[in-house]
C-alpha positions as CSV (number, residue, x, y, z in Angstrom):
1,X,17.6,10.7,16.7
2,X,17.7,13.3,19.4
3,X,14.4,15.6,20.6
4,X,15.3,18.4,18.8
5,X,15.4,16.5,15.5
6,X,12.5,14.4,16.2
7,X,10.9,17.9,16.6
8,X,11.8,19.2,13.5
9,X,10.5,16.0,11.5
10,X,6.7,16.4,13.4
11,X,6.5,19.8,12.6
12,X,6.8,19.3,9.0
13,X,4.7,16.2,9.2
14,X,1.7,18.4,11.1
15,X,0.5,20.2,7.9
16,X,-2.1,18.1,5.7
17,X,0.1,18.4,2.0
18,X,3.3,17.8,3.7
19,X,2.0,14.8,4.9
20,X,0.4,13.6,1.7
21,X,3.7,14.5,0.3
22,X,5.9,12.2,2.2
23,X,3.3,9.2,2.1
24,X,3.5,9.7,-1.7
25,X,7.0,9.5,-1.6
26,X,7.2,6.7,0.5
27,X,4.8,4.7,-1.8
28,X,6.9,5.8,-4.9
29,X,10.2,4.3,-3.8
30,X,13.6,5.3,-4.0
31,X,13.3,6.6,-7.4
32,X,10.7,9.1,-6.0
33,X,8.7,11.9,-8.3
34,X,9.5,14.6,-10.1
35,X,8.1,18.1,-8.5
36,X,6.0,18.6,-11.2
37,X,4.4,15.5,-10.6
38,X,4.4,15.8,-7.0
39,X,2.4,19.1,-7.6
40,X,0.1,17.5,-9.8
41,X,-1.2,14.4,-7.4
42,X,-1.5,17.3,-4.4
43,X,-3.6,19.1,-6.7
44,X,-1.4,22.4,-5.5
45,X,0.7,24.7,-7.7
46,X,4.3,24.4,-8.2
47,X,5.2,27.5,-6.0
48,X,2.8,25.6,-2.8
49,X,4.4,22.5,-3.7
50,X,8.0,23.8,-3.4
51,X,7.3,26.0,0.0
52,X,6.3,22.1,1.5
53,X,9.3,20.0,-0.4
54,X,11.9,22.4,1.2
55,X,10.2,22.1,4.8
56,X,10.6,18.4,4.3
57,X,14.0,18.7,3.3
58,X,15.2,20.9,6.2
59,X,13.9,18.2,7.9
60,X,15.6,15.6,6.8
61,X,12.7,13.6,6.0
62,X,13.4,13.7,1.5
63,X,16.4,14.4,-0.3
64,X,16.3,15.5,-3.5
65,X,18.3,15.2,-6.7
66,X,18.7,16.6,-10.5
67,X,17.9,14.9,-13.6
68,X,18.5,16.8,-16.3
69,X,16.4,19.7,-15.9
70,X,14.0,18.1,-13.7
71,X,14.4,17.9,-9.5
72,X,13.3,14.5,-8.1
73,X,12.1,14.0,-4.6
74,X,12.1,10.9,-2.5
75,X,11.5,9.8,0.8
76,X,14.7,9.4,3.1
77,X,13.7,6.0,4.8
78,X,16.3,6.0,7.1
79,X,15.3,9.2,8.7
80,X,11.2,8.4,8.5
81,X,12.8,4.7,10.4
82,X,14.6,6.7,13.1
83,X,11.6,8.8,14.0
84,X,9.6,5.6,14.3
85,X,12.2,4.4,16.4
86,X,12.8,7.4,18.7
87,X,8.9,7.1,19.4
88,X,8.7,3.6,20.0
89,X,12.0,3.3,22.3
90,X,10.4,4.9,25.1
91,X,6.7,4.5,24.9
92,X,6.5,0.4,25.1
93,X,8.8,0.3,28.3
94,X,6.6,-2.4,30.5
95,X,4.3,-2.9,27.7
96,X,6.0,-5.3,25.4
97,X,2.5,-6.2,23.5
98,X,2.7,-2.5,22.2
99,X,5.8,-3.1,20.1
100,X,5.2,-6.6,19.5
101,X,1.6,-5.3,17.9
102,X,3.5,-2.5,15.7
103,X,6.6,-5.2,14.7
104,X,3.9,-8.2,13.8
105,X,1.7,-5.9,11.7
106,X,0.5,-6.9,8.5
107,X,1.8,-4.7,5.6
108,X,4.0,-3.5,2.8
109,X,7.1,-4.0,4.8
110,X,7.4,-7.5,5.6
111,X,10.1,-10.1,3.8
112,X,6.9,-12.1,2.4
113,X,5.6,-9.2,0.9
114,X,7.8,-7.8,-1.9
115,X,6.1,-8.9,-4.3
116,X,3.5,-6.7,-3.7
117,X,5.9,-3.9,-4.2
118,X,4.9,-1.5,-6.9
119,X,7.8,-0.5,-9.2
């Protein structure tokens, strides 16, 4: 990820829904949510809700595809990934502990730990 990208992606992550947005979508899995239902959990209409989806789109941070009549959202892992990476390439030079710390860290993403996935 260059700078220019990783600037794009922390804009649209520096607004209070959008980020709400994308940790829903990250929760929700590859499947993702519909907009409607997206709009419903922020507790924002559908015309709020689409200004933010796009911004995250532009992004590169969702993609988005049609079912039927219905536009489903989900998180583009690979691009939420590289922005952790492009941070954490730079910032633990002489400080191993610091990534060591962030790639030991107990949660959702760890081999043992699927089963705790929610489908």
């Amino acid at each position: 990820m260059d700078e220019g990208q990783a600037l794009s992606s922390f804009g649209a992550l520096s607004q209070q829904t959008r980020l709400a947005i994308v940790r829903a979508l990250v929760v929700a899995g590859p499947d993702g949510l519909a907009a409607g239902a997206i709009a419903e959990r922020m507790g924002v209409s559908a015309t709020n809700v689409s200004f933010h989806l796009k911004e995250l789109e532009r992004s590169g941070l969702i993609s988005q595809r049609r079912v039927s009549r219905s536009i489903f959202y989900s998180a583009n892992y690979a691009s939420l990934a590289d922005l952790v990476k492009f941070l954490m390439e730079d910032c633990c030079a002489g400080h191993p502990a610091i990534r060591e710390n962030v790639e030991r860290r107990d949660g959702c993403c760890s081999a043992t730990d699927k089963s705790d996935v929610v489908a």
